[in-house]
matplotlib code that plots the C-alpha trace (Angstrom):
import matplotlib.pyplot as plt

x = [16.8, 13.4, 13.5, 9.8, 8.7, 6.1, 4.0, 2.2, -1.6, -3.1, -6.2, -9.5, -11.5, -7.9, -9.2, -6.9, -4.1, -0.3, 1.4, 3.2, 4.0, 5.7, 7.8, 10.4, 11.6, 11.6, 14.4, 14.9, 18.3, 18.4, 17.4, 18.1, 15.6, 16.3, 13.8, 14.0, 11.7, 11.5, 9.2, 8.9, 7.5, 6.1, 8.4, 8.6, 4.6, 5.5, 6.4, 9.6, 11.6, 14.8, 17.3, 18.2, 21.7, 21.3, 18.8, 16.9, 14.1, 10.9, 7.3, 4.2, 6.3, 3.3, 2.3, 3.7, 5.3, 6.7, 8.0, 6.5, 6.2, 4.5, 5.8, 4.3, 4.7, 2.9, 0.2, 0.1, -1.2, 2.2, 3.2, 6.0, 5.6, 8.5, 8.6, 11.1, 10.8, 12.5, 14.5, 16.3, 14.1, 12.9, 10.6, 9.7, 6.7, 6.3, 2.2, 0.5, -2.3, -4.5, -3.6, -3.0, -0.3, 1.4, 5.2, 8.3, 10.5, 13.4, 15.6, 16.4, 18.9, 19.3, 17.9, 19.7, 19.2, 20.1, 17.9, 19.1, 16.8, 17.1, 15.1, 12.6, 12.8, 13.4, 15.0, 14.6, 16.9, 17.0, 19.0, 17.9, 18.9, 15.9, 17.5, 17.0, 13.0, 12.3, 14.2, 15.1, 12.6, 9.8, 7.4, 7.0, 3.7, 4.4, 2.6, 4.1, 3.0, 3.4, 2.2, 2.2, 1.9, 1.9, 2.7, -0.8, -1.5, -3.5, -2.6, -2.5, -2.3, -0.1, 0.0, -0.3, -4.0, -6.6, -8.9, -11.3, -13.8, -10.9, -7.1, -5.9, -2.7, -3.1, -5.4, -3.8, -5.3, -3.2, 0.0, -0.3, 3.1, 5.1, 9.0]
y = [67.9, 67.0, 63.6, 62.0, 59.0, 56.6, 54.1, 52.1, 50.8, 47.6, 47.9, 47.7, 44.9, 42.5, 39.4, 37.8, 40.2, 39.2, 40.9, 43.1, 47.2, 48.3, 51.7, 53.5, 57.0, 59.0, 61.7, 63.4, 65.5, 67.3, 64.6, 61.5, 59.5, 57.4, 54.7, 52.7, 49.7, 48.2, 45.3, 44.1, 41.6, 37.5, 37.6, 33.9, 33.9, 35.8, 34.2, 35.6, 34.8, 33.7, 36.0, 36.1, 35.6, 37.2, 39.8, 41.2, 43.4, 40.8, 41.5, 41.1, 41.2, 42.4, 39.0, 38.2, 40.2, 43.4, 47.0, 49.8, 53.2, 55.6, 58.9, 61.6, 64.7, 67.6, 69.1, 66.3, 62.6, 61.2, 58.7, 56.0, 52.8, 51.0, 47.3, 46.0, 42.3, 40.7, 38.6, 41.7, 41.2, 44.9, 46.7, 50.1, 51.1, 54.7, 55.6, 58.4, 58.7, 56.5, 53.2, 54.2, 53.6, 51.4, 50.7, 49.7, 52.8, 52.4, 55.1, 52.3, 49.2, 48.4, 49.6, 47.7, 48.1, 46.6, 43.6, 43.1, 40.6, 39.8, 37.2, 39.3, 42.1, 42.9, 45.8, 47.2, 50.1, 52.0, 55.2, 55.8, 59.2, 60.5, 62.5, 60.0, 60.5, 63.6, 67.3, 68.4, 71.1, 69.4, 68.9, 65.3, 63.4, 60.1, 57.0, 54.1, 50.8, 46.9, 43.9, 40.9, 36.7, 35.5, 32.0, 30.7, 32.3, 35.3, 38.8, 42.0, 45.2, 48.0, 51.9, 55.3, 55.8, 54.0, 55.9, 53.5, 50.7, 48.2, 48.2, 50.3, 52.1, 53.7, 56.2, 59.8, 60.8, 58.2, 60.3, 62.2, 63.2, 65.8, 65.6]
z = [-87.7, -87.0, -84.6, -83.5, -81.5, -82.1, -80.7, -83.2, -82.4, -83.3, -85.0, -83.1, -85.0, -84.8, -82.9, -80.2, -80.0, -78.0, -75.4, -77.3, -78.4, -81.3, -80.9, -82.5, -83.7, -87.3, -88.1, -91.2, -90.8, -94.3, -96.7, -94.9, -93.3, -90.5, -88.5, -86.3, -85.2, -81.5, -81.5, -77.5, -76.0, -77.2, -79.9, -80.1, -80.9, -84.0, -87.2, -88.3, -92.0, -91.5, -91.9, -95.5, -97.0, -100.0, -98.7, -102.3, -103.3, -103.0, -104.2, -101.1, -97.9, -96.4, -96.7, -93.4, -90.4, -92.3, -91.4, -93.7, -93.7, -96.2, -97.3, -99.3, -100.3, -98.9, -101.3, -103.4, -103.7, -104.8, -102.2, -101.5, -99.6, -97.8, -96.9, -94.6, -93.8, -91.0, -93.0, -94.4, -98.1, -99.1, -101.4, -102.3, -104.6, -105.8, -106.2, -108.1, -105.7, -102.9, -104.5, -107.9, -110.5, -107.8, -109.6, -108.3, -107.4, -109.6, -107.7, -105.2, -106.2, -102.8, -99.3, -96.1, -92.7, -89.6, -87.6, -83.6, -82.2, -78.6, -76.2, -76.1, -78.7, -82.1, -83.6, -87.2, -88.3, -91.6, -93.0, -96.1, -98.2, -99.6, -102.7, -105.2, -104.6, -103.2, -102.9, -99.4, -99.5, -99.9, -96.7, -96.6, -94.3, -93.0, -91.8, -90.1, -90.0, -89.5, -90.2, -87.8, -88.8, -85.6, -85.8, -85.2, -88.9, -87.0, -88.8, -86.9, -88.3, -86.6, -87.4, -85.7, -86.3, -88.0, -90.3, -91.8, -90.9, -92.0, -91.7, -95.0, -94.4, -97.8, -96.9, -97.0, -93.5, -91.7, -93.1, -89.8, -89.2, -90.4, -91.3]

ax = plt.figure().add_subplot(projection="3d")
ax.plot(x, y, z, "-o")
ax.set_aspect("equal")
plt.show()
């Protein structure tokens, strides 16, 4: 099993930025991927769907506060990116390279995962078995991400490192680690 923790940064240029920290851990134990999410902190300065009763696969999550992460495959510009909103709405998009041939991965009819939220934390938790999109074998590079609508409209933008002169969590150098 390969198990890492993260601490996700906000990116430099973001303009008034709330008291909070975004951590979590990544496992991949054969060909199942677990993450989980702990957002801590001014929750109740960030706009937050309500939880959905029918949560469905929804187009532009990243729209407002959304969990992603990105995973591709070692050697090669393939890539997958994973949208979690709060509300429990998903999305996954299967790309041929750095924002190419973006499509809807097909593999996946359904992705759930669990949402705890507390006074003053929120908790995002997925298990998701990676054999419909990738073999076991393969090496897979990750980068993990969020998005933050804080409820005076601002937009932050979270991830492990940022590469560029603006916030892009498609660029392939950001996939820094290694599962």
């Amino acid at each position: 099993m390969n198990n890492q923790s993260f601490s996700l940064q906000p990116f430099p240029a973001t303009g008034q930025l709330l008291k909070i920290k975004i951590a979590g851990n990544i496992a991949r134990n054969v060909n199942k991927l677990t993450i989980q999410y702990t957002l801590f902190g001014d929750i109740e300065k960030i706009a937050l769907a309500s939880p959905s009763a029918t949560p469905s696969r929804k187009h532009e999550l990243w729209q407002e506060t959304c969990f992603e992460f990105f995973l591709g495959i070692k050697n090669s510009q393939r890539y997958w990116e994973f949208n979690l909103s709060p509300a429990g709405d998903w999305n996954v998009y299967r790309f041929d390279g750095y924002r190419q041939g973006m499509q809807e991965e097909a593999a996946f009819s359904t992705l759930p995962f669990i949402i705890q939220q507390q006074a003053d934390s929120l908790e995002l938790t997925l298990d998701v078995d990676l054999d419909k999109i990738i073999l076991q074998e393969q090496a897979l590079e990750v980068a993990i991400t969020t998005v933050i609508k804080q409820t005076d409209v601002e937009v932050t933008y979270w991830a492990l490192n940022h590469r560029g002169a603006e916030a892009d969590f498609h660029r392939r150098d950001s996939f820094i680690l290694e599962l």
